[in-house]
C-alpha positions as CSV (number, residue, x, y, z in Angstrom):
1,X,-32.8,-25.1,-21.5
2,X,-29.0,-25.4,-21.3
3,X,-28.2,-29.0,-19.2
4,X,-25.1,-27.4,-17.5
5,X,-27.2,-24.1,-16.1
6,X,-30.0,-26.9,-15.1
7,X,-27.1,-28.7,-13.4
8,X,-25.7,-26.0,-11.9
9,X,-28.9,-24.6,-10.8
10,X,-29.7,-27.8,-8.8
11,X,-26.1,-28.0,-6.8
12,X,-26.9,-24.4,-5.7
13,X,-30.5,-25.3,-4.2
14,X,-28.4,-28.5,-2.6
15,X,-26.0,-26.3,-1.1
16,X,-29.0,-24.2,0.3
17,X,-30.4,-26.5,1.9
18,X,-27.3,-28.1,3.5
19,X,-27.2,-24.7,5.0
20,X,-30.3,-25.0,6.8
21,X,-29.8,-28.3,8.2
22,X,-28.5,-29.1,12.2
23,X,-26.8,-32.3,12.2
24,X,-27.0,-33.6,16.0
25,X,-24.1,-34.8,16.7
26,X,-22.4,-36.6,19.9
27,X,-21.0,-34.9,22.4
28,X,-19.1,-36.7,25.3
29,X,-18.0,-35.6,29.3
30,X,-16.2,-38.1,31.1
31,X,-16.7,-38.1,35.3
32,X,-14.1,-40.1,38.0
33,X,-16.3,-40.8,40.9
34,X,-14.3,-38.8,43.3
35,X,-14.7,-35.7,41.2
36,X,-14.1,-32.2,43.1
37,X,-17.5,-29.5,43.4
38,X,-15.8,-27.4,40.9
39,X,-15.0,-29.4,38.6
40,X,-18.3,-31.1,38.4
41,X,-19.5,-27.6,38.1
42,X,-17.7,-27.1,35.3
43,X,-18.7,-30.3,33.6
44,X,-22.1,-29.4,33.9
45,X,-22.1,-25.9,32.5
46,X,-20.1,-28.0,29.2
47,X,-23.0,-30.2,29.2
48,X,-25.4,-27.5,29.6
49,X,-23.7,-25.6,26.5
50,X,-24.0,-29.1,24.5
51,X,-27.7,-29.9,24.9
52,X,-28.4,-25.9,24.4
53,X,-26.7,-26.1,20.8
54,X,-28.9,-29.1,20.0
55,X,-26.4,-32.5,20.4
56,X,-26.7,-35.4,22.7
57,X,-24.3,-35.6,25.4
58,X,-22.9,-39.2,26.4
59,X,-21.6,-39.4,29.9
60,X,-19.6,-42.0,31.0
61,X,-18.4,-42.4,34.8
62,X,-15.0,-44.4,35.1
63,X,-14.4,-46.5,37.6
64,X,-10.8,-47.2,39.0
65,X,-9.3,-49.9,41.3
66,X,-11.4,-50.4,44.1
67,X,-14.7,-47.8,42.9
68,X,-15.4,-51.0,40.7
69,X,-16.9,-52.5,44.2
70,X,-19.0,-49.7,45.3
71,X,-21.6,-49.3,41.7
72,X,-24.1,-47.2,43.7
73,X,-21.7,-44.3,44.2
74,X,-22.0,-44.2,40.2
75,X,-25.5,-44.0,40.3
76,X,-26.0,-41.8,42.8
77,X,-23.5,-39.3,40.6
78,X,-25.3,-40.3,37.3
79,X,-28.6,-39.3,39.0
80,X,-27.2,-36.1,40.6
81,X,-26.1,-35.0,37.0
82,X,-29.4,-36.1,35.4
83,X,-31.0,-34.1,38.1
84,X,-28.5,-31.1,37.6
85,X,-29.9,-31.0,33.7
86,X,-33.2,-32.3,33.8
87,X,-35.1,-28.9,33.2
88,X,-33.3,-28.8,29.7
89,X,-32.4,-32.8,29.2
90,X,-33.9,-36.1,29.5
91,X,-32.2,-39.4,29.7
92,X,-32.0,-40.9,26.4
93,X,-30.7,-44.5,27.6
94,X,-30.8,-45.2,31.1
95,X,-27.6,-45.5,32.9
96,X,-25.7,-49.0,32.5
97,X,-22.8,-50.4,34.1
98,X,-20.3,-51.4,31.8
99,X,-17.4,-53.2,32.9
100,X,-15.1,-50.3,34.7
101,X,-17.9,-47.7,32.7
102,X,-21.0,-46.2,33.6
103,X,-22.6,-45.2,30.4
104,X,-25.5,-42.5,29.7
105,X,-27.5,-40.8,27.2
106,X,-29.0,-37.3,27.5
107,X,-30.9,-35.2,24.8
108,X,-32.6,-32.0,24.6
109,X,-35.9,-31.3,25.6
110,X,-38.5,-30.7,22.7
């Protein structure tokens, strides 16, 4: 058998198989606490496309100035959003305060 056809033959199944594959990758949406209905809305529906197409989605909620005092209005919008999703996602890593950040994981459902 001719090396350079054997070579060539094995780069060709490679790229084949590269084809099939789905790398997950790492989607992120960014939330301000005092974030308007329709905008939220619209965050969500990105998130929804996200975890559809098969990639974690990290969320982080930024605190500014004096939202730094008040963490439970982060967790109250980190649970509305994980509630928002939860028929397609589940949480990944828990929500965790961060300094000014509140950082979360979700990934599609199997």
């Amino acid at each position: 058998m001719d090396y350079g056809k054997y070579k060539f033959e094995q780069k060709k199944k490679e790229k084949e198989a590269k084809k099939k594959q789905h790398v997950q990758e790492v989607k992120e949406m960014k939330f301000k606490l005092n974030i308007e209905k329709h905008d939220y809305e619209t965050k969500i529906k990105h998130i929804r496309e996200f975890i559809q197409d098969g990639d974690k989605v990290r969320v982080w909620i930024w605190f500014r100035g004096r939202e730094n005092v008040h963490p439970e209005l982060g967790d109250k919008l980190a649970q509305k959003i994980i509630e928002d999703v939860s028929d397609i996602a589940v949480v990944e890593k828990t929500p965790v305060k961060e300094g000014r950040n509140m950082m979360f994981t979700l990934i599609p459902k199997k």
